[in-house]
C-alpha positions in Angstrom: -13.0 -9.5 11.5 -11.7 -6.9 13.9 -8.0 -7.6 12.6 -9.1 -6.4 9.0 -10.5 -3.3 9.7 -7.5 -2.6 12.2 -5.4 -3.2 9.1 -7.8 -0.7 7.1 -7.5 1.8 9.4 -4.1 1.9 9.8 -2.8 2.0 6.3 -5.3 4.5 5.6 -4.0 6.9 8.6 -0.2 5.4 7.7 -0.8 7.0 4.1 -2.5 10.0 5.1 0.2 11.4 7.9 2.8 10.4 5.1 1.4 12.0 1.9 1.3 9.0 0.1 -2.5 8.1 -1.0 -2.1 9.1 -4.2 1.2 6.7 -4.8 -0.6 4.0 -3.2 -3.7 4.3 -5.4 -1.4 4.1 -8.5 0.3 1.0 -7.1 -2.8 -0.2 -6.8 -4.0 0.6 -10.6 -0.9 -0.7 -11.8 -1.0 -3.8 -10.3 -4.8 -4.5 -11.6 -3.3 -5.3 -15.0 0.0 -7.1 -13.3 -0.5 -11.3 -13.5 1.5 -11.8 -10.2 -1.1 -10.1 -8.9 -4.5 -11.4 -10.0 -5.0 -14.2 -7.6 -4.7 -12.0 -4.4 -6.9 -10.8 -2.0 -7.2 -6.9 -1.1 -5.3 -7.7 2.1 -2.2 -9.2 0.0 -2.2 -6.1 -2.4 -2.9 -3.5 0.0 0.0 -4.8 2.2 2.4 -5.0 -1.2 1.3 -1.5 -2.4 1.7 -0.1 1.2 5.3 -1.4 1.8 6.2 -0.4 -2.0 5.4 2.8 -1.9 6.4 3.6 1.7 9.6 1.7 0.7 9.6 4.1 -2.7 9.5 7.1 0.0 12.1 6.2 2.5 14.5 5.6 -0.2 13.8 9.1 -1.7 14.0 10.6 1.9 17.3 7.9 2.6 15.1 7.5 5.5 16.4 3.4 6.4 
């Protein structure tokens, strides 16, 4: 279980020393109501929203 609180922690602090908590919390609303989405576990969405919007942010920084 260790693994998944690793996983918490990190994309908690990942989001926090980026600014993006609040993008990831809408990801995370928009994809309640999303069908692709409904069979997942929190690990699967957190990990999609995560590497959307930090994907979202380097593009708008044209960070690669």
């Amino acid at each position: 279980m260790g693994h998944w609180e690793d996983f918490w922690w990190e994309t908690h602090k990942e989001l926090e020393s980026l600014g993006l908590q609040k993008k990831f919390e809408e990801q995370l609303d928009k994809m309640r109501s999303q069908e692709k989405h409904q069979f997942k576990d929190s690990r699967e969405r957190w990990r999609y929203a995560l590497d959307k919007v930090i994907k979202e942010y380097r593009k708008s920084k044209k960070i690669i």
